[in-house]
C-alpha positions as CSV (number, residue, x, y, z in Angstrom):
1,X,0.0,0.0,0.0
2,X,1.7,3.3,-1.2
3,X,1.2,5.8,1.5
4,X,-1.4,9.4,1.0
5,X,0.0,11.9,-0.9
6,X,0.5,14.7,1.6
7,X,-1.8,17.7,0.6
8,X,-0.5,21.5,-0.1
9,X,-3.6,24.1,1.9
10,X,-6.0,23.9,-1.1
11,X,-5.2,20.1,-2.3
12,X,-2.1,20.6,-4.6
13,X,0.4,17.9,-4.6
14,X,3.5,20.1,-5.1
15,X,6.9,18.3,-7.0
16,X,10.0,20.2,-7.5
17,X,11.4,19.7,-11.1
18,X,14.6,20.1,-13.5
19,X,13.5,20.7,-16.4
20,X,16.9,20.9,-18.7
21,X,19.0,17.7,-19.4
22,X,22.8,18.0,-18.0
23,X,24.8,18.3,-20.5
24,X,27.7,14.7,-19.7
25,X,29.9,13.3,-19.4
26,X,30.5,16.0,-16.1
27,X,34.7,16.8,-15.4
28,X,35.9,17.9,-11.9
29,X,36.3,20.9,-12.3
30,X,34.0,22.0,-14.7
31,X,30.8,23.4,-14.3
32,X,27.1,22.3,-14.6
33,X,25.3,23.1,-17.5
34,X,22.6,22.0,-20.0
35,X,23.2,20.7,-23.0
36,X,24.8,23.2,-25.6
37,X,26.5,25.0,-22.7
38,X,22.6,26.4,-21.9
39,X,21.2,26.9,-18.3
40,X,20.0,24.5,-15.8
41,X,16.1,25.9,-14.8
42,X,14.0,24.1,-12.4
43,X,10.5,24.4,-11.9
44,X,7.8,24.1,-8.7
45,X,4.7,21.7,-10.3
46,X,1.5,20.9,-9.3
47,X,1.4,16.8,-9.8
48,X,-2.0,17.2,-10.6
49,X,-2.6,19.7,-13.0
50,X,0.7,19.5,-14.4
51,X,1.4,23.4,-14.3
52,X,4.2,25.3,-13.0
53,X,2.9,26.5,-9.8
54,X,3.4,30.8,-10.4
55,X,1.7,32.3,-7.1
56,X,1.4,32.0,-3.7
57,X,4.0,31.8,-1.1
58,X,5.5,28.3,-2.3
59,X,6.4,29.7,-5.9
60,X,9.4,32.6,-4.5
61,X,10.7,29.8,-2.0
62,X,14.5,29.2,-2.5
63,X,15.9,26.0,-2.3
64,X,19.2,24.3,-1.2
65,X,21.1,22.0,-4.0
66,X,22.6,18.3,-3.1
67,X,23.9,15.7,-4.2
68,X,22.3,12.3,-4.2
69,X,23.4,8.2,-4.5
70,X,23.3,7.7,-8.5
71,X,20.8,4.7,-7.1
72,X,18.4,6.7,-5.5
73,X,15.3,5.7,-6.6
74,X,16.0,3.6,-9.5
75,X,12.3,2.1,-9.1
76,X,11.3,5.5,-11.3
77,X,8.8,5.4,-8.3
78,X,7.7,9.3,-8.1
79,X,6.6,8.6,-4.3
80,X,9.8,8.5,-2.1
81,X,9.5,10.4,1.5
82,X,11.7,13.3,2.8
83,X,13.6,10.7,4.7
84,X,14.6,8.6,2.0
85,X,16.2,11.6,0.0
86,X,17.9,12.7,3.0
87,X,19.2,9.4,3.6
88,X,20.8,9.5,-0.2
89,X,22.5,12.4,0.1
90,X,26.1,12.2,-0.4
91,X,28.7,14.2,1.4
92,X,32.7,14.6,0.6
93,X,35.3,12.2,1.5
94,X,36.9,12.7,4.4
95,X,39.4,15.0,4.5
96,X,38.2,16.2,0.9
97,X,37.1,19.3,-0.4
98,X,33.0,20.1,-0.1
99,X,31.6,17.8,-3.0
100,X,30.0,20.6,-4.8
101,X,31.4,23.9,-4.7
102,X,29.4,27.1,-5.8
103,X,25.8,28.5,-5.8
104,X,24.6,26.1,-3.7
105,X,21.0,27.7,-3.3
106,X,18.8,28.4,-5.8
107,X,15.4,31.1,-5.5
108,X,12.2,30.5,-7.3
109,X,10.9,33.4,-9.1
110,X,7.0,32.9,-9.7
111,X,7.6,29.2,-10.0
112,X,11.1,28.8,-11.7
113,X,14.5,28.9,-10.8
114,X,18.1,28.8,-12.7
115,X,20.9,27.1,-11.4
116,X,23.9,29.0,-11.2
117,X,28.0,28.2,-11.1
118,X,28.1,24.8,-9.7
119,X,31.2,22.6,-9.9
120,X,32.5,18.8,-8.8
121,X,35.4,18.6,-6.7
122,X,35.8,14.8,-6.6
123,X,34.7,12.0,-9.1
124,X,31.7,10.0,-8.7
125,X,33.9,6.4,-8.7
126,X,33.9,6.0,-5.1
127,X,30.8,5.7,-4.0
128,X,29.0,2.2,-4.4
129,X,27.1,3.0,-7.4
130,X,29.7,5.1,-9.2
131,X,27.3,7.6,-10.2
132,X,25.5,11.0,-8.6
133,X,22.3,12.6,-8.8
134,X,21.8,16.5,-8.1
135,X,19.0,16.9,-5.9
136,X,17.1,20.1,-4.6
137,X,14.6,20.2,-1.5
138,X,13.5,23.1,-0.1
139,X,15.4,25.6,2.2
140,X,14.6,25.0,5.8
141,X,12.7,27.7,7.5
142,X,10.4,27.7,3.8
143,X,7.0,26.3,3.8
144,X,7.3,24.7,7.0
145,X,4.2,22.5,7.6
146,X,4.0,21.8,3.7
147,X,5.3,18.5,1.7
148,X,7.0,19.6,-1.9
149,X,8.8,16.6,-3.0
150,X,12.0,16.9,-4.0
151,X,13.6,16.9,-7.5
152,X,16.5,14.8,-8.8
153,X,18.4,14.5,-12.6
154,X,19.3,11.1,-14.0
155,X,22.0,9.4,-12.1
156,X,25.5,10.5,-14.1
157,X,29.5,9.7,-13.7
158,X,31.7,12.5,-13.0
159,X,35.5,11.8,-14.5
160,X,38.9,13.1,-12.9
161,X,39.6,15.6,-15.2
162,X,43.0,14.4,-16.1
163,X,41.1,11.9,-18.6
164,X,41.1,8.7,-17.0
């Protein structure tokens, strides 16, 4: 039994999105884009109408970026919980650098955001599934009280940029 969709005030069920495919393979050291070099944007969704979500208090919210397990999720099962993202966030090795490095927050602007300057420090080979997701959730102290599930890309490698 899949558990209730948490509810937004008037019945939304509110998703965070990317909306632009990353353009791969990703280099330490280089930065995050979409393909052809363009911009990463992100989007707020209602799951149930399908439309970006462009007023209210939930669509200027600003949002913190992380990285994720490239086997987060791999059931393509929309309905994971707060806890299970949090779980599958990946930090730096020890002793290493912050992971990502940059604009690590990103504000929605009547529903949509752009990511800005964000780079790798390490490659993705040590972690069990050899690949990372990005991942955004919600700032704390934003719509406490309310469930907006999280986004996340496809799962992608990230090479030492020395060419391995």
């Amino acid at each position: 039994p899949t558990p209730k969709q948490i509810e937004g005030p008037s019945g939304q069920n509110l998703q965070l999105h990317f909306r632009s495919t990353l353009s791969l393979p990703l280099f330490t050291g280089g930065k995050v884009e979409g393909e052809q070099g363009s911009a990463v944007h992100v989007v707020l969704m209602d799951a149930v109408t399908g439309q970006v979500v462009t007023s209210g208090p939930e669509s200027s919210i600003k949002l913190d970026i992380v990285v994720l397990e490239g086997d987060f999720n791999n059931e393509n099962d929309d309905d994971w919980t707060e806890e299970e993202f949090e779980s599958h966030v990946v930090k730096e090795r020890e002793g290493k650098r912050p992971l990502l490095t940059g604009d690590l927050q990103v504000t929605l602007k009547e529903g949509v955001g752009t990511l800005g300057e964000l780079t790798f420090t390490d490659n993705s080979s040590w972690i069990r599934s050899r690949k990372f997701r990005l991942g955004l959730k919600v700032a704390s102290g934003y719509c406490e009280g309310i469930r907006i599930r999280e986004a996340k890309t496809e799962a992608f490698t990230v090479k030492d940029h020395r060419g391995e």
